[in-house]
N, C-alpha and C positions, 0 to 999 in steps of 0.2 A: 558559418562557424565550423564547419565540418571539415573544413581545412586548417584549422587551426589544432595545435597541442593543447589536448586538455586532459585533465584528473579530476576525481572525485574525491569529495575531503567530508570526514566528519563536522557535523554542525559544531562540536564544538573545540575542533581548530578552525573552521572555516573563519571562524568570528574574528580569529587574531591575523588571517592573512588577506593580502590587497591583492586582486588581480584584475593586471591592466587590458582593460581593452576599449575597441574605441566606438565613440556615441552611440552610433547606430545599433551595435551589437549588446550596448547596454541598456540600451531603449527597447530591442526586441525581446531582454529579460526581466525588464520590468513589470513588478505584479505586486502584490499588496504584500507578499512576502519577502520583497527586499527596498532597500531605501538606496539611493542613488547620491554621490557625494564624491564630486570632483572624479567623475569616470570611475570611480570602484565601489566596489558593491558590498557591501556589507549586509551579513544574514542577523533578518531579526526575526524571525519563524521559524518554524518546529523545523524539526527532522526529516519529515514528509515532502512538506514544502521543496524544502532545500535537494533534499534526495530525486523528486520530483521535477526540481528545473532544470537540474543535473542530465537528468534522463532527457527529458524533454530535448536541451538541446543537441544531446547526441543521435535522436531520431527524426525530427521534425526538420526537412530541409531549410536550409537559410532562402530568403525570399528573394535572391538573386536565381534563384533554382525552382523556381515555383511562377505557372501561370496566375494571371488573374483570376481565371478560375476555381485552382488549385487553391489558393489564399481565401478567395471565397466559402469555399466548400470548410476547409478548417477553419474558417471564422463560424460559420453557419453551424458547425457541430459543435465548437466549443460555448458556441453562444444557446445552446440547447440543453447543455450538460442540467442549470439552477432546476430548469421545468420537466426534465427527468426524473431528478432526485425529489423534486415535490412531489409529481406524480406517482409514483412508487415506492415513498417513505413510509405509510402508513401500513402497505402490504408487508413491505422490511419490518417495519419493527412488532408485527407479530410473529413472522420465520421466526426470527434473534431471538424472542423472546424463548419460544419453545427449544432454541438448543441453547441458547442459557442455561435453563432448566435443568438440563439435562447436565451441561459439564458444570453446573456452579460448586461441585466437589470435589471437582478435577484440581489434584497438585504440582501437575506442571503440564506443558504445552508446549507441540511445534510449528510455528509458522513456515510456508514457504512458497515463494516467489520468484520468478523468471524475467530476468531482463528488467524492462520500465517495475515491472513489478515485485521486484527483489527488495526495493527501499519500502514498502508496501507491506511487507511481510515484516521486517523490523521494527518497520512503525505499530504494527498489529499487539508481535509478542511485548512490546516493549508498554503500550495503553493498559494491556490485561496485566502485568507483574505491575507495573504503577499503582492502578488503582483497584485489583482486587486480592494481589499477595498472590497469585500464584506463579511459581516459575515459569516462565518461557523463553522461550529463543528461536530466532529466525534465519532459514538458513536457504538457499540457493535450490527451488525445488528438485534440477536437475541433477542436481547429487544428494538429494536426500540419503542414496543408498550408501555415500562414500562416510558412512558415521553416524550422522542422527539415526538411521535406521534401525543403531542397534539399541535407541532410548524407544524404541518402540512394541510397547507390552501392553496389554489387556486395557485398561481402560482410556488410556493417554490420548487427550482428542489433538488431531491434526488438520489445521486449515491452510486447506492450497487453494492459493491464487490460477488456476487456469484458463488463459482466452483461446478461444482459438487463434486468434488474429497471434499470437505469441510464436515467432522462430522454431521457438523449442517445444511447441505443444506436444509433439508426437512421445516425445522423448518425458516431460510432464508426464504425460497418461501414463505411460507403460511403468513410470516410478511408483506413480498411486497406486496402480492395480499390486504391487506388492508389499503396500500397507496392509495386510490382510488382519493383523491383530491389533490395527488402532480404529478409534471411533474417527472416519475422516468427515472434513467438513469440506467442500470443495465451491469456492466463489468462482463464478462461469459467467460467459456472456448469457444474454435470453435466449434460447431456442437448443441450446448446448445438454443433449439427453446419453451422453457420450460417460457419464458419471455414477448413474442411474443403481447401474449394479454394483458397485462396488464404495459406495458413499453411504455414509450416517445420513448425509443431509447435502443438501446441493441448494446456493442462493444463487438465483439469475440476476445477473446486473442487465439493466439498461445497456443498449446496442450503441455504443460510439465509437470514433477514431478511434488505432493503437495510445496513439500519444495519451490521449485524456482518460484514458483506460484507470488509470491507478487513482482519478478524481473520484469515481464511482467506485472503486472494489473499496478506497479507504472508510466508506460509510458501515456499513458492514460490521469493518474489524472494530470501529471505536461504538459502535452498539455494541456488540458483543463484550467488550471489556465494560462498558457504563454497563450492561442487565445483571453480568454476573459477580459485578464488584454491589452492584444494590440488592441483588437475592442473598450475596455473603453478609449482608449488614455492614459493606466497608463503606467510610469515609468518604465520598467520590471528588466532592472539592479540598479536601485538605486531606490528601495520604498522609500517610504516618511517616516521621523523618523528612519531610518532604514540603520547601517552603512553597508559598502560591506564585511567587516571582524569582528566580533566580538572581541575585543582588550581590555573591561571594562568588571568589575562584573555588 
């Protein structure tokens, strides 16, 4: 697929347009996120998802490019991702709970993400304004400085997506470290101490491939919007203005 022309489309154009391509390559993007019908693909899942396959297929070489091995090894990690996140749910959602805590009086909020994890960080700001009313918005970590920077004052919490395994990590750090007047929040791989001094808070995710990266930092963002939309007293299943199914244009 990586020789093919492609673009990324919001979920909700993506819904009203067909793109053609053939068996195989619609079979290698088949997931519980999209439904298959007469070779096109139609998205019936979040944002994430979509954002998510989007990415996937612009990193993850096509399996003409890949040993048996190699297909191996990225089966092996993605099939490891469920008993990760079991393994280290419980720890997560005491971290989250305690910086809940802390921003549930927070009135707006910036997410920001790099690469695979750029849709990761939309999906973030966009769960916390959903379900707990506070503003946010998600923007390209690496240019934090080119604007959002200057939404940044005294208590305004900001959570950056950082992996190392990430192109642009170096270029990441050095924006963070001149967050100096926000409460940051910075989602990392395990073992990543690179945050330490200059963070509110640092959550280690679970160690996996680039690609499946944004499966684990999403747990995270949607605790973080469910604790501080429940410490607010909001709604969590029926937001306000906001139907449980989408059924109008």
């Amino acid at each position: 697929m990586s020789l093919m022309p492609r673009a990324s489309h919001m979920h909700s154009n993506f819904r009203d347009k067909q793109f053609h391509l053939c068996l195989e390559q619609v079979q290698a993007l088949d997931s519980s996120g999209f439904t298959i019908r007469n070779t096109f693909i139609h998205s019936g899942a979040s944002y994430l998802k979509d954002a998510w396959a989007s990415q996937r297929a612009h990193s993850v070489p096509p399996p003409s490019r890949l040993s048996e091995a190699e297909i191996d090894e990225y089966c092996i990690s993605l099939n490891s991702v469920p008993d990760q996140i079991e393994t280290w749910l419980k720890t997560l959602c005491e971290k989250v709970k305690i910086v809940a805590k802390y921003f549930r009086l927070a009135t707006n909020a910036l997410f920001c993400g790099c690469g695979v994890h750029f849709p990761g960080s939309l999906e973030g700001a966009l769960k916390l304004k959903e379900i707990s009313y506070i503003h946010a918005e998600g923007c390209p970590a690496a240019e934090i400085k080119h604007g959002p920077l200057t939404l940044v004052r005294g208590f305004i919490p900001v959570i950056c997506i950082a992996f190392r395994s990430d192109p642009a990590y170096a270029q990441i750090t050095s924006n963070i470290t001149q967050l100096k007047d926000a409460a940051v929040v910075v989602i990392t791989d395990d073992g990543n101490d690179d945050f330490a001094d200059v963070a509110s808070f640092v959550i280690h995710c679970p160690a996996t491939k680039l690609q499946f990266e944004p499966l684990v930092a999403a747990i995270p963002l949607q605790l973080l919007a469910y604790y501080i939309a429940d410490m607010r007293g909001c709604s969590i299943d029926q937001p306000r203005n906001l139907a449980k199914s989408v059924t109008v244009e």
